[in-house]
MIMINU-125236 format. One record per residue: residue in one letter; y, x, z of N, C-alpha, C in turn; residue number from 1. Coordinates in pm, 1 decimal, always signed. Layout:
<r 'A' <Y X Z> <Y X Z> <Y X Z> NUM>;
...
END
This chain:
<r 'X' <+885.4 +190.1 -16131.1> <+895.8 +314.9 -16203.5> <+990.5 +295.8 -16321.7> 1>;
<r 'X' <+1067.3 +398.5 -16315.3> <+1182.0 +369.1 -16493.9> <+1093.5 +472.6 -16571.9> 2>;
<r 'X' <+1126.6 +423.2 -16679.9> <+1082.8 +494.2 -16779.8> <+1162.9 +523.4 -16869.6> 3>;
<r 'X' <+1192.9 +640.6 -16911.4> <+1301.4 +667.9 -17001.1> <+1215.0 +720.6 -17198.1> 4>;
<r 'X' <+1305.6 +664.8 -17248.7> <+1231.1 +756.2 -17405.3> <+1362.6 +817.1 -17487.7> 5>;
<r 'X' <+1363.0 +826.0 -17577.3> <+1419.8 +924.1 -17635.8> <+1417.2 +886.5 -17791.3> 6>;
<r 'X' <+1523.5 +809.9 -17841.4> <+1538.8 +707.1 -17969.4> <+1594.0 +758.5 -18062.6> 7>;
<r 'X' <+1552.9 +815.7 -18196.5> <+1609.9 +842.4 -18330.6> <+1647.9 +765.3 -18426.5> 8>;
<r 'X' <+1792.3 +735.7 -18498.3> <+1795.4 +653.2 -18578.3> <+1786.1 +736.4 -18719.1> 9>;
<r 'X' <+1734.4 +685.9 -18818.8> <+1764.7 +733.3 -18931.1> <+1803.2 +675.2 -19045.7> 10>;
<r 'X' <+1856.2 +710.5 -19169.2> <+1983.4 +631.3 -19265.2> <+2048.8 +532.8 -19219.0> 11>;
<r 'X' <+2053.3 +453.5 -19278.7> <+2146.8 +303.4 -19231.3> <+2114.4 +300.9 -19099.3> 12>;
<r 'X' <+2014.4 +311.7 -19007.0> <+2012.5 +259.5 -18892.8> <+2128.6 +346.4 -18831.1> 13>;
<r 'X' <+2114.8 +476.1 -18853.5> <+2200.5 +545.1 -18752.3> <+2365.4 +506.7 -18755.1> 14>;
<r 'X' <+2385.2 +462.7 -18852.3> <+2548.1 +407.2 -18893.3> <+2513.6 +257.1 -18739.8> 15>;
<r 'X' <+2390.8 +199.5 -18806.4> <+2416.0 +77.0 -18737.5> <+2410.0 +52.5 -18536.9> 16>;
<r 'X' <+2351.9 +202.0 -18550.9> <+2325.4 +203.7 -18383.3> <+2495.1 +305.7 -18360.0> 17>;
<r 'X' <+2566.7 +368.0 -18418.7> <+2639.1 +448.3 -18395.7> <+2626.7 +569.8 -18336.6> 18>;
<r 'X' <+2524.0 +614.7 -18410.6> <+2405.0 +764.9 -18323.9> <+2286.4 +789.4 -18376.1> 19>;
<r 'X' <+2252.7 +904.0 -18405.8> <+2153.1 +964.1 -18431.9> <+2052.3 +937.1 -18323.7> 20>;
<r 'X' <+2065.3 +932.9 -18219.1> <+1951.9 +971.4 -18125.2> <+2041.1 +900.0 -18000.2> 21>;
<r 'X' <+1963.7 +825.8 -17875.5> <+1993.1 +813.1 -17792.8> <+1887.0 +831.9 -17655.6> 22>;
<r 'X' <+1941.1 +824.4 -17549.6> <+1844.4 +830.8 -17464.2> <+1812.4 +661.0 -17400.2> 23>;
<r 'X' <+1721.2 +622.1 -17417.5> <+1733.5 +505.9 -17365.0> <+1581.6 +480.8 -17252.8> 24>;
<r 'X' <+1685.6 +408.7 -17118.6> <+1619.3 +405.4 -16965.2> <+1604.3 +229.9 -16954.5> 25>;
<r 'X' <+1490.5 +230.0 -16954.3> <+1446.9 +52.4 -16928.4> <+1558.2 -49.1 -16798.7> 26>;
<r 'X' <+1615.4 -95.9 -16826.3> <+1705.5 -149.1 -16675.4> <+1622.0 -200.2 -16588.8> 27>;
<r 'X' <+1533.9 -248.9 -16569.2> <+1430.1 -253.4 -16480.5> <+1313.9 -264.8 -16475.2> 28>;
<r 'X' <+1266.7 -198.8 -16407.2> <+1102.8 -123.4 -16386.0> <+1042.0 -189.0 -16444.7> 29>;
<r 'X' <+933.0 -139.5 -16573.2> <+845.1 -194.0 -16648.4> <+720.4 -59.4 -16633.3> 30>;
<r 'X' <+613.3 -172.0 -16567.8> <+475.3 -70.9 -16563.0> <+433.8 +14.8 -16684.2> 31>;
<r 'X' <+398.6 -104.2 -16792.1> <+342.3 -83.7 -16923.6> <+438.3 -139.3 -17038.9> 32>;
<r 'X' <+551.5 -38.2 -17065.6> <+620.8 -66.2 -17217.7> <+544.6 -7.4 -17296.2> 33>;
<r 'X' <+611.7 -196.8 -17403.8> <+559.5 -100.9 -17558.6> <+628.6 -126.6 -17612.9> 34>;
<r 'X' <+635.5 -57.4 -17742.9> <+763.4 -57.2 -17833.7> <+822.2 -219.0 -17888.7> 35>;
<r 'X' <+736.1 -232.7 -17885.5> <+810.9 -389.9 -17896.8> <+934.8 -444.0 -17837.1> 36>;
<r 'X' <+898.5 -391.1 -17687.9> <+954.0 -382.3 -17566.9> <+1107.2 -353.3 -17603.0> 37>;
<r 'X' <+1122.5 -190.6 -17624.9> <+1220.1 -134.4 -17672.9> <+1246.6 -221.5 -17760.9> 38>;
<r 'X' <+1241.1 -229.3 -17892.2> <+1292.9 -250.1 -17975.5> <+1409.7 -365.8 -17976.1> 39>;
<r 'X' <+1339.8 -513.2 -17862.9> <+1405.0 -623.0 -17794.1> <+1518.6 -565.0 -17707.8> 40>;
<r 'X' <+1525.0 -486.7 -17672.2> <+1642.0 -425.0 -17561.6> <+1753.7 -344.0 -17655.9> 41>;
<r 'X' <+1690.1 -280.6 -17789.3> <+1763.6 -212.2 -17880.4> <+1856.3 -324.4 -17943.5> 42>;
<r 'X' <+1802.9 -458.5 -17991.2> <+1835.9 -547.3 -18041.7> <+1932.4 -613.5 -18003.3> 43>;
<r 'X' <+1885.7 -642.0 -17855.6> <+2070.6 -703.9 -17774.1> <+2123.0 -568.3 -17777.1> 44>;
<r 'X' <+2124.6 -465.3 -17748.5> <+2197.6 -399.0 -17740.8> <+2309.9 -367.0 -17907.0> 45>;
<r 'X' <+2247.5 -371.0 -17975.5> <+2268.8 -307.9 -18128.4> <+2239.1 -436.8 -18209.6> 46>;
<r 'X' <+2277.0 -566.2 -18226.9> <+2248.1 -695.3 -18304.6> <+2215.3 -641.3 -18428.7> 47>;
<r 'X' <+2298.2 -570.4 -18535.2> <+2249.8 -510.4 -18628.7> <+2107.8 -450.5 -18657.5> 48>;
<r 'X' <+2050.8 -408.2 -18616.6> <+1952.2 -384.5 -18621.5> <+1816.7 -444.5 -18635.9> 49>;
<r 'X' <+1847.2 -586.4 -18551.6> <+1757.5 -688.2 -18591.4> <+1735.9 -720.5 -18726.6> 50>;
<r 'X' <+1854.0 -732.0 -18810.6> <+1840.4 -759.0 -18990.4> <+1735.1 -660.2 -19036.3> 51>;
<r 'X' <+1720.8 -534.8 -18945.2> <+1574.3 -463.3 -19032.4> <+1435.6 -435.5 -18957.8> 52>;
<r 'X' <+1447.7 -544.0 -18885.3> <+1287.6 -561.8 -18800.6> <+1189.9 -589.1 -18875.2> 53>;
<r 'X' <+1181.5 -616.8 -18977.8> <+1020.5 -684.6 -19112.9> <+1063.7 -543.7 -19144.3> 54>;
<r 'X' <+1110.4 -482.4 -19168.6> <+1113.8 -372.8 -19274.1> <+1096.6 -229.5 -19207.9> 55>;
<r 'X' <+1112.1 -187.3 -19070.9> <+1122.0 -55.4 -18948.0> <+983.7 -27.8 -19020.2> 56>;
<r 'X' <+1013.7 +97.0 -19029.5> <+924.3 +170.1 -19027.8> <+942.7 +269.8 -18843.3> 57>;
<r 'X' <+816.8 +266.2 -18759.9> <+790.2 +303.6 -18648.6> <+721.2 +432.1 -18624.6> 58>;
<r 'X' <+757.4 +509.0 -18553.6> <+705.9 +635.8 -18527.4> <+717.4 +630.6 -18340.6> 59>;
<r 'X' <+591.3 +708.4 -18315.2> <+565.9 +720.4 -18146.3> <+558.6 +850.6 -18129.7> 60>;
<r 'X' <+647.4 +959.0 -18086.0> <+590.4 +1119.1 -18108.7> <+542.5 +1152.8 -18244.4> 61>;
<r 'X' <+617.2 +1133.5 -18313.1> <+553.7 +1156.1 -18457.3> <+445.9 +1070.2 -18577.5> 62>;
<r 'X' <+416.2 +994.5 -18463.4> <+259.9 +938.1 -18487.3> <+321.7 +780.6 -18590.2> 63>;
<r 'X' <+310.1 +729.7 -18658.9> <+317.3 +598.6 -18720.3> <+274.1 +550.7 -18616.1> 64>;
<r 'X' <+377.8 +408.4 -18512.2> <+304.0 +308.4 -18406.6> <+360.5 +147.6 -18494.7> 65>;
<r 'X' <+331.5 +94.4 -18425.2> <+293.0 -83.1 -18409.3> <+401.9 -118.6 -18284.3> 66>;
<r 'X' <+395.2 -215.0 -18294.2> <+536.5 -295.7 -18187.8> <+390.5 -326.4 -18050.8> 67>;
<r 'X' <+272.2 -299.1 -18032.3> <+192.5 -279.7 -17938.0> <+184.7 -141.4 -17924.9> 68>;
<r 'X' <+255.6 -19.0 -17944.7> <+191.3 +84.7 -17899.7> <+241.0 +125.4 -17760.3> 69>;
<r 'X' <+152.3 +164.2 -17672.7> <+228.5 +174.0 -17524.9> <+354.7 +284.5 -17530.5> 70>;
<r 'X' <+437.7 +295.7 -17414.1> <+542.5 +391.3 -17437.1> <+508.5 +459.4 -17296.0> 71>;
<r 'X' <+554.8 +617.8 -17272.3> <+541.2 +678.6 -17155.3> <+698.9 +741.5 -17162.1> 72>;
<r 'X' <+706.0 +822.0 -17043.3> <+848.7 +846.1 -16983.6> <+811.4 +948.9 -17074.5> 73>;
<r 'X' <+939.1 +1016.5 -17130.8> <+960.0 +1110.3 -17222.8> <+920.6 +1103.5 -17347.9> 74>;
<r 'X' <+884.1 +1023.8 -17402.0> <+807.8 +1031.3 -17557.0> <+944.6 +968.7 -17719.0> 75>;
<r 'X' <+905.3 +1027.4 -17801.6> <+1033.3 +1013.2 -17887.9> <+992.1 +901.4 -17991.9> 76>;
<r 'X' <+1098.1 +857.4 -17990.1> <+1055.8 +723.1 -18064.4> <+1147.3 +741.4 -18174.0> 77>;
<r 'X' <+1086.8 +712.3 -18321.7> <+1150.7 +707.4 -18387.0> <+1175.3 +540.8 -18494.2> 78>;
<r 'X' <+1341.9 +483.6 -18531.7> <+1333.7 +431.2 -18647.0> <+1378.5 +453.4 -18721.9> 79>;
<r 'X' <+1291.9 +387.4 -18874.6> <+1342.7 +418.5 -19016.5> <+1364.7 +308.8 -19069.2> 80>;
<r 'X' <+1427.5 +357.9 -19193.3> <+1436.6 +249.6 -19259.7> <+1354.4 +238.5 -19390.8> 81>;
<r 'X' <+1254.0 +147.5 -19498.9> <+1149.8 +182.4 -19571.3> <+1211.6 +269.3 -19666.3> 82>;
<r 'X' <+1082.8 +377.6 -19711.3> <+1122.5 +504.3 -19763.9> <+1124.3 +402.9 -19916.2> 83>;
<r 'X' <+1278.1 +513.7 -19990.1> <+1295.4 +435.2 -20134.7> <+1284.2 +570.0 -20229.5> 84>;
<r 'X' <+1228.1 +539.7 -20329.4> <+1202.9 +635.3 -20408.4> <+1255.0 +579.6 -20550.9> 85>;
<r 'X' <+1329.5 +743.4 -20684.7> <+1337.6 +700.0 -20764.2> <+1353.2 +782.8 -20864.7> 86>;
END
């Protein structure tokens, strides 16, 4: 089964992925992804991005997730970068 999701970057990330949003399709069949999952496939894909793995702030459909939260076909994943206030 592929599973496809649906990836938001936001501030710096989006410079660093070169996109706001992408669609991204697992290259081969994974029963049970979890964001973790993604995030390792985002990483070769986008090296940059790894420099802000301690710091992602994670969203699953809106929801605050964990690098264990499962992923389903269609669901929007979002990353941030930590909110700065001043």
């Amino acid at each position: 089964m592929t599973i496809r999701v649906n990836v938001l970057f936001f501030s710096v990330l989006r410079d660093l992925a070169g996109a706001g949003q992408l669609s991204f399709e697992f290259a081969s069949p994974v029963d049970h992804p979890v964001l973790g999952d993604l995030l390792n496939a985002l990483y070769a894909d986008y090296p940059a991005l790894e420099n802000w793995d301690s710091r992602l702030l994670l969203a699953v459909n809106a929801e605050f997730a964990t690098r264990d939260t499962p992923l389903c076909e269609g669901d929007e994943v979002a990353l941030m970068p930590p909110v700065q206030g001043g």
